[in-house]
N, C-alpha and C positions, 0 to 999 in steps of 0.2 A: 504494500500500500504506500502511494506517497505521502510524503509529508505534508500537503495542503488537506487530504484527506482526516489523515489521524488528527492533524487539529479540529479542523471542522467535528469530528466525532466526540475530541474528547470536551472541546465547547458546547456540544449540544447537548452531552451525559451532565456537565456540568451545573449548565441551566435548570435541566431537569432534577437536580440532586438540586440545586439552589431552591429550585420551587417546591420541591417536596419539604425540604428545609421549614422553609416559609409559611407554608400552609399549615402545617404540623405546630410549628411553635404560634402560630395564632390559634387554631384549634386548640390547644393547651389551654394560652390567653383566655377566652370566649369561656371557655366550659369553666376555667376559677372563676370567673367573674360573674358567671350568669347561673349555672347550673350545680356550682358549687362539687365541682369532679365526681357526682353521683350517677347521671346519667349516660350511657352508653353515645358517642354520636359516632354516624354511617355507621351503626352496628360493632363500634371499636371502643374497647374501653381507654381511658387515661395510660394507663402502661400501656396500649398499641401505639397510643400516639407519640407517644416517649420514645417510643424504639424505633420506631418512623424517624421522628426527631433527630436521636442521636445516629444513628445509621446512615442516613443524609448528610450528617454532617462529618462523619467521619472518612465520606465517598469525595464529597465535595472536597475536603483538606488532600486528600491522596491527588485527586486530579489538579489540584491548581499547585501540587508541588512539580507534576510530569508537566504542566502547560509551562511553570518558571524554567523548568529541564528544559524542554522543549526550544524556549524563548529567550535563551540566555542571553545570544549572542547580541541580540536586540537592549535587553535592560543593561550588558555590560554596557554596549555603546550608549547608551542612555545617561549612565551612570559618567561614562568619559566625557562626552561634553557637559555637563552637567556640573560635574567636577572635578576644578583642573588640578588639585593635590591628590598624588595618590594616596600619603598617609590618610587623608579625611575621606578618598574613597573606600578604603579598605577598612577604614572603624565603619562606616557606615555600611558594609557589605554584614560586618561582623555585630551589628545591631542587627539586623535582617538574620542573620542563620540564629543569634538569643531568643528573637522572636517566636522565630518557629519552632525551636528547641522549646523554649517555655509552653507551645500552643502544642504541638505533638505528644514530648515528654511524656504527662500526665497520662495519656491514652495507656501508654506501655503497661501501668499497675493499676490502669480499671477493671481488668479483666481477670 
């Protein structure tokens, strides 16, 4: 497959995982607010929508680290003109990988 391909697919799984995302953590929203998480909604209780939830977003993080893979060469030169010291571009790379170590990390001893 080329590679205008596998993007385009893994931006569209994305989206999809974005919106399931979305809809799932409002469904959460809506049912504390209104129904007090007693009632079942689309036939799914509070833990489906939870697991919806977190499932989405754990698809979502994996895909937008293969789209940053993916797009490197793009956010390096982003990154060079942007900023012309490399020491300050390379802390600044090295806030970006904390990030995501802080954002990933935790996943490893949820389970």
């Amino acid at each position: 497959m080329n590679r205008l391909k596998t993007n385009i697919i893994i931006d569209i799984l994305m989206l999809v995982s974005f919106a399931a995302m979305s809809f799932s953590g409002f469904v959460l929203q809506m049912r504390k607010v209104f129904f007090a998480n007693r009632s079942p909604f689309m036939g799914m209780s509070r833990h489906a929508w939870s697991d919806i939830h977190l499932w989405s977003a754990i698809v979502v993080l994996v895909l937008l680290v293969l789209h940053l893979v993916l797009h490197w060469k793009a956010v390096d030169g982003f990154f060079k003109k942007s900023i012309a010291s490399p020491a300050v571009r390379y802390a600044v790379y090295l806030l970006l990988v904390v990030l995501a170590l802080v954002t990933v990390v935790p996943w490893f001893f949820a389970f």
